[in-house]
C-alpha positions as CSV (number, residue, x, y, z in Angstrom):
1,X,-19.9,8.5,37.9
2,X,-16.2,8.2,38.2
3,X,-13.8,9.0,35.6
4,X,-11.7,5.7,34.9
5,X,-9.1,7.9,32.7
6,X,-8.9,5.0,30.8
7,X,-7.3,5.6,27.4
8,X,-8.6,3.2,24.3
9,X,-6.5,3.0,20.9
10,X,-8.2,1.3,18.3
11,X,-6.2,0.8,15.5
12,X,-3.9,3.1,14.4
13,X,0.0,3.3,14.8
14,X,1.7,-0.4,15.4
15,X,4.5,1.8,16.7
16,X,7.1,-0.1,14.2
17,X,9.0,1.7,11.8
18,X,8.1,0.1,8.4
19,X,11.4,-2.2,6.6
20,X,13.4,0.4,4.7
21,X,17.2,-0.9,3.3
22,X,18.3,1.2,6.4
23,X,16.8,-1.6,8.0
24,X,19.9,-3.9,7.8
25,X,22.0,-1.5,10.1
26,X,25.6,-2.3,9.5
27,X,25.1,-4.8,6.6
28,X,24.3,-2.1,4.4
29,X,26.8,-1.0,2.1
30,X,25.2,1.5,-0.8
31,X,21.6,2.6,-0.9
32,X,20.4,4.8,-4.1
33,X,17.2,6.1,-5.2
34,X,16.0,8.1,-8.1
35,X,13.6,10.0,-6.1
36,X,15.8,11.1,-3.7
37,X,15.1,14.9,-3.2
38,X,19.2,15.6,-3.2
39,X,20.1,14.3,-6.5
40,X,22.6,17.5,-7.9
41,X,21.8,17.7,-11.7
42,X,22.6,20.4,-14.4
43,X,20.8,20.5,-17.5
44,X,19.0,17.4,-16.2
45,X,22.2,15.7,-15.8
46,X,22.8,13.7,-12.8
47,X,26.3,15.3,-11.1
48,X,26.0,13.1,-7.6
49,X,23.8,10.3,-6.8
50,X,23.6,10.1,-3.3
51,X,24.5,7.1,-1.2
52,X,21.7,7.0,1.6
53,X,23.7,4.1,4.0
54,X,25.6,6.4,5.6
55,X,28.9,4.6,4.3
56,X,29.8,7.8,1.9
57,X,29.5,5.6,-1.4
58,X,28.0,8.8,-3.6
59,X,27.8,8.3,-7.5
60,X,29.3,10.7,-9.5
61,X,30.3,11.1,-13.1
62,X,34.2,10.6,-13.9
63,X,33.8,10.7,-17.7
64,X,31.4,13.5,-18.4
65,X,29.0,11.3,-20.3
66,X,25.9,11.9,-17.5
67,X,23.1,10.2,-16.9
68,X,19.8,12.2,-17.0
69,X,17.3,12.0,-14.1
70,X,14.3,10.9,-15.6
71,X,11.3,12.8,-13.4
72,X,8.6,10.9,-15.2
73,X,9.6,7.2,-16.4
74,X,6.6,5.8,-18.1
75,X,8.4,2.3,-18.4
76,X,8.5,2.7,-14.4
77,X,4.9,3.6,-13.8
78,X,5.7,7.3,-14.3
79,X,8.4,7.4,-11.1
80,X,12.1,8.9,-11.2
81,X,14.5,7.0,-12.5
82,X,18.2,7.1,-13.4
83,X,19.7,5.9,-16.7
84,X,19.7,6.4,-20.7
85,X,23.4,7.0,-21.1
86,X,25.8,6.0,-23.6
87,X,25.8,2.5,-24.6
88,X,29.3,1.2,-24.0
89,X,30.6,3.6,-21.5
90,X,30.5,4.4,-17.9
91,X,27.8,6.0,-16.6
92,X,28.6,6.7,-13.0
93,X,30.8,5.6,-10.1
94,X,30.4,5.0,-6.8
95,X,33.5,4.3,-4.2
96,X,32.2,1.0,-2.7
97,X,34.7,-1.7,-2.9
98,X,33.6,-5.2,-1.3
99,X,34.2,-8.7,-1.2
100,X,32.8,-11.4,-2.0
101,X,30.0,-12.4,-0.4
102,X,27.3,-9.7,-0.8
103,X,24.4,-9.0,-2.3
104,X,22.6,-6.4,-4.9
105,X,19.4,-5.3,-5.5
106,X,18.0,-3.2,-8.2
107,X,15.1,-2.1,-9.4
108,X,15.1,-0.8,-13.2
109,X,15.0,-2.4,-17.0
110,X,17.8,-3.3,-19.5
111,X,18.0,-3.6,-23.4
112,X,19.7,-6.9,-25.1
113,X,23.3,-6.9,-24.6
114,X,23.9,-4.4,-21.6
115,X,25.1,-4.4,-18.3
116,X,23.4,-3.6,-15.2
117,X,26.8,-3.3,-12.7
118,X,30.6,-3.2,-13.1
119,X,33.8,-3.3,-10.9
120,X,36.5,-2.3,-13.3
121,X,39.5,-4.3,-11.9
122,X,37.9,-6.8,-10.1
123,X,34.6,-7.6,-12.1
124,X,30.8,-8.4,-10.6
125,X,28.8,-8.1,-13.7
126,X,24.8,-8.5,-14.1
127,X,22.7,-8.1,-17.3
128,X,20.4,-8.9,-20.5
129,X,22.9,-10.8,-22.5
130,X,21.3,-11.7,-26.0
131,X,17.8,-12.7,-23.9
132,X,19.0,-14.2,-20.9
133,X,19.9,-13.1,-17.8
134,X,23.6,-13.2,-16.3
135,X,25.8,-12.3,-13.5
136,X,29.5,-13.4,-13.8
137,X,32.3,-12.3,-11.2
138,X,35.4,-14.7,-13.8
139,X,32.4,-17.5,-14.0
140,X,29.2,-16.9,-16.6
141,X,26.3,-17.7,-14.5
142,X,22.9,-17.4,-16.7
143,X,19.1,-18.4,-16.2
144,X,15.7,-17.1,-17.0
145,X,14.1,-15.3,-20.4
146,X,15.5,-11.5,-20.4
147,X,13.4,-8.8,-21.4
148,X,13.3,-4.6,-21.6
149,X,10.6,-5.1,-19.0
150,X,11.1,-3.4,-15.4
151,X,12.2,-6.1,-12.3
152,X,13.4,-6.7,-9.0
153,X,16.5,-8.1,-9.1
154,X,18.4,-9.4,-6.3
155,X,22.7,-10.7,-6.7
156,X,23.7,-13.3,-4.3
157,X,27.2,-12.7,-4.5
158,X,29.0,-15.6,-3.2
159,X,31.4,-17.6,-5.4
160,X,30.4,-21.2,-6.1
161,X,26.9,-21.1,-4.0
162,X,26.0,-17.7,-6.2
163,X,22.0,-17.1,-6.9
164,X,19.8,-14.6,-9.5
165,X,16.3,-14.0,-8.2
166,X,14.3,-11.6,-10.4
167,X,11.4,-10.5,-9.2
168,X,10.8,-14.0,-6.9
169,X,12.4,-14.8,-4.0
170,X,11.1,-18.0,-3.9
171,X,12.7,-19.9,-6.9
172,X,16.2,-18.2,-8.3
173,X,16.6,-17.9,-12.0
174,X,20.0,-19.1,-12.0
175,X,22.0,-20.7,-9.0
176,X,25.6,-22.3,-8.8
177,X,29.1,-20.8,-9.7
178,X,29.6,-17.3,-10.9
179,X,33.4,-16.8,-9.8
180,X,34.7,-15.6,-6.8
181,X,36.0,-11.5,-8.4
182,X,35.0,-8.7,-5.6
183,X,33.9,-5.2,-6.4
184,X,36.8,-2.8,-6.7
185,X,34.7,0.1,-7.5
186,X,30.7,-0.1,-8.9
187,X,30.0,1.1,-11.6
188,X,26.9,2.2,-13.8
189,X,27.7,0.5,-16.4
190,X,31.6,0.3,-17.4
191,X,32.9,-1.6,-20.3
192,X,29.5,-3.7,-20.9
193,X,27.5,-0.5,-21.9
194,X,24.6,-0.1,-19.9
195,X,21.1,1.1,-22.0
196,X,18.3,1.4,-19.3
197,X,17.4,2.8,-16.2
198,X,17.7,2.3,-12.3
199,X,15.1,3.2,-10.0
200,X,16.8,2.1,-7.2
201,X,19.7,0.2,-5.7
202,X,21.2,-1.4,-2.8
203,X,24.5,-3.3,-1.9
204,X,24.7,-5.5,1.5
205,X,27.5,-7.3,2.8
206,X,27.1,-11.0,3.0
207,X,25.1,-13.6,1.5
208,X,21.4,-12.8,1.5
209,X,18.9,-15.5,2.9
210,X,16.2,-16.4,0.8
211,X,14.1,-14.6,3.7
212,X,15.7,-11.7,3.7
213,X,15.3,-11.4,-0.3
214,X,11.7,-11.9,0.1
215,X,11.8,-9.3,2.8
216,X,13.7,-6.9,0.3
217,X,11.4,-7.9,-2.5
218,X,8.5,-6.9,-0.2
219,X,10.0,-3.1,0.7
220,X,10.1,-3.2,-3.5
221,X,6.7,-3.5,-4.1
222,X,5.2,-1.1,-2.1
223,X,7.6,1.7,-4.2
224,X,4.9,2.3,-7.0
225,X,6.5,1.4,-10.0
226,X,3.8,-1.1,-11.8
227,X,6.3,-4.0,-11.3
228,X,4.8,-6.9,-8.3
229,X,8.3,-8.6,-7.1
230,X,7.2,-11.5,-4.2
């Protein structure tokens, strides 16, 4: 009998890293989660918010109206989240300032008349405004029944040609002209309030494909939070 030294792999490892935001290389501008093992808290405060691109866009609080860390958010499936500060003040800030185009995704839920996302001077602005959904950067761009509920959101940022997906990246809730304002520092939430909570978010520069939404979309439903976005 001779020994062939033949070695069979059934299965097993494709040898390709699985799609994370970091996937996007330079493209990626912010990348936050709640479960990230380095949020600094005091009194289950949130102090810094880590930004995970690389690009040195932490959170922090300027006002000293903290958001808790929620370890166990039953509204998003019992994960971490971020979120239940003041209505009608700023939460926290990050340092990213961009133009126009890019793109946001979020993860998390909203009450009635609140605000997702700020830039003070220069304004890019989603949220539940009276039961719809809106994102306005100097032009009010709505579409689609808001709820409380926990989504996938994803804001194509890009003037005239500007698009809402929540939860599907196959049909947009709203599409069309939603001004042309760039970020000139994010905010969670600014002058809009903000009564909710984020799981997780992530800022790339550019214009998203409807592919590369979907792909996004995908990454967000293998998380664990009880929401399906496709």
């Amino acid at each position: 009998m001779i020994g062939l030294g033949l070695g069979l792999k059934i299965g097993g490892d494709s040898g390709v890293a699985p799609f994370t935001p970091a996937s996007r290389g330079a493209s990626l501008l912010l990348w936050s989660k709640a479960d990230d093992p380095n949020i600094v808290t005091s009194g289950g405060l949130v102090q810094t918010w880590p930004d995970l691109s690389g690009n040195g866009n932490t959170w922090t609080d300027t006002t000293g109206l903290k958001a808790p860390l929620n370890n166990s958010d039953a509204t998003l499936n019992n994960k971490k989240s971020v979120g239940g500060g003041a209505g009608g003040q700023q939460i926290l800030t990050s340092g990213l300032s961009t133009s126009q185009a890019n793109t946001i995704y979020l993860v998390g839920y909203l009450t009635a008349g609140t605000a997702f996302v700020d830039g003070t001077v220069n304004r890019q602005t989603m949220g539940n405004n009276a039961g719809t959904w809106f994102m306005n950067a100097g032009v009010l761009l709505s579409g689609g029944a808001s709820d409380a509920n926990p989504h996938a959101f994803a804001m194509v940022w890009n003037g005239a040609s500007s698009k809402l997906f929540v939860d599907n990246s196959a049909a947009a809730n709203a599409s069309g002209n939603a001004g042309a304002n760039a970020v000139n520092l994010l905010e969670l939430s600014g002058a809009s309030g903000f009564s909710g909570a984020i799981a997780e978010i992530a800022v790339m520069s550019g214009a998203d494909s409807q592919a590369q939404v979907a792909q996004m979309f995908a990454y967000f439903a293998g998380r664990g939070w009880g929401i399906n976005p496709s």
